[in-house]
C-alpha positions in Angstrom: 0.0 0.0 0.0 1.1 3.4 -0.6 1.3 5.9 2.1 -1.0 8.9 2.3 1.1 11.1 3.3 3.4 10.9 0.0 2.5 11.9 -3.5 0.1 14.9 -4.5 -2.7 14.0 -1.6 0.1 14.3 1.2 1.4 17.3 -0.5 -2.3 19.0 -0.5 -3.2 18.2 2.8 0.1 19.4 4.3 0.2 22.6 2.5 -3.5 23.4 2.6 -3.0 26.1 5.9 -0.2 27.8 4.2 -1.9 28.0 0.6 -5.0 29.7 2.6 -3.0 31.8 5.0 -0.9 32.7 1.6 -4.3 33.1 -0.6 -6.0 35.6 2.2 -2.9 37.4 2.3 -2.9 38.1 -1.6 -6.8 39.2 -1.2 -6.2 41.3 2.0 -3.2 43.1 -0.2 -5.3 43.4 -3.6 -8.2 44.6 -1.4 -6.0 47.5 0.5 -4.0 48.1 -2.8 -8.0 49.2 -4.4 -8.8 51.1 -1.5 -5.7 53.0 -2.3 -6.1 53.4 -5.9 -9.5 54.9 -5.2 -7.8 57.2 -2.4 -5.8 58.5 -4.7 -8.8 59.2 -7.3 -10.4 60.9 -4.7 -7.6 63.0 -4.2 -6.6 63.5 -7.6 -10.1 65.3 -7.8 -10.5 67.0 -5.0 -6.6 68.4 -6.2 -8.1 69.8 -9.5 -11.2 71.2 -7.5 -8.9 73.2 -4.8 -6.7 74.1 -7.7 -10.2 76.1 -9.1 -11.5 77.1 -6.3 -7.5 79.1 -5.8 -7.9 80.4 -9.5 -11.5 81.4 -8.8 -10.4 83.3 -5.6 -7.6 85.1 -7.3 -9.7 86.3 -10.0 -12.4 87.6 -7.7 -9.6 89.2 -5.4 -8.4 90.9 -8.9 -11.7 92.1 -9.1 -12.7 93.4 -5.8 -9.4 95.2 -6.3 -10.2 96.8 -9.1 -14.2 97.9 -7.5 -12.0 99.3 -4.8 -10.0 101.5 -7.1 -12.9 102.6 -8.8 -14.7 103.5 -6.1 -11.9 105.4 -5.0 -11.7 107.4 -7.6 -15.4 107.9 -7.7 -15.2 109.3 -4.0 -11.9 111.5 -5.4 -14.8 113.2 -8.1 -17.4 113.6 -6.0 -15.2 114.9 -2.7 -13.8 117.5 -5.7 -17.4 118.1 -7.1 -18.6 119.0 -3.7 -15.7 121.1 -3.1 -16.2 123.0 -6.1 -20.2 123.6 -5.4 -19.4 124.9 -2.1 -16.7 127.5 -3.2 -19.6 128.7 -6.1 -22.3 129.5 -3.5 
């Protein structure tokens, strides 16, 4: 009779625990390596969304910059309108 524990039988049943310890490794590192991957999707958009909202914000500070300078000059007129209407009577 031939022995159990030789051949491809005694080879499966002594290396069964490591194949599954080895197997739910590989799934436990595939399954963290896809959480990753969509980490860094995430972040790749939320990246191209800051990277708006900054242009956005340095457009409207342009902007309010330039209100501010007109209304500054508007004030200039009018504080030189009123000055002249007071010296006229």
């Amino acid at each position: 009779m031939t022995d159990p524990t030789h051949g491809l039988v005694g080879l499966v049943q002594s290396g069964w625990t490591q194949f599954m310890a080895i197997a739910g490794v590989i799934w436990w590192a595939r399954k963290i390596d896809l959480r990753g991957q969509a980490s860094v999707e995430r972040l790749d958009r939320h990246e191209a969304r800051l990277t708006a909202f900054e242009q956005t914000q340095q457009s409207q500070a342009i902007q309010l910059a330039r209100i501010e300078e007109t209304l500054s000059a508007m004030k200039l007129t009018l504080d030189r309108i009123y000055t002249e209407m007071r010296e006229k009577g």
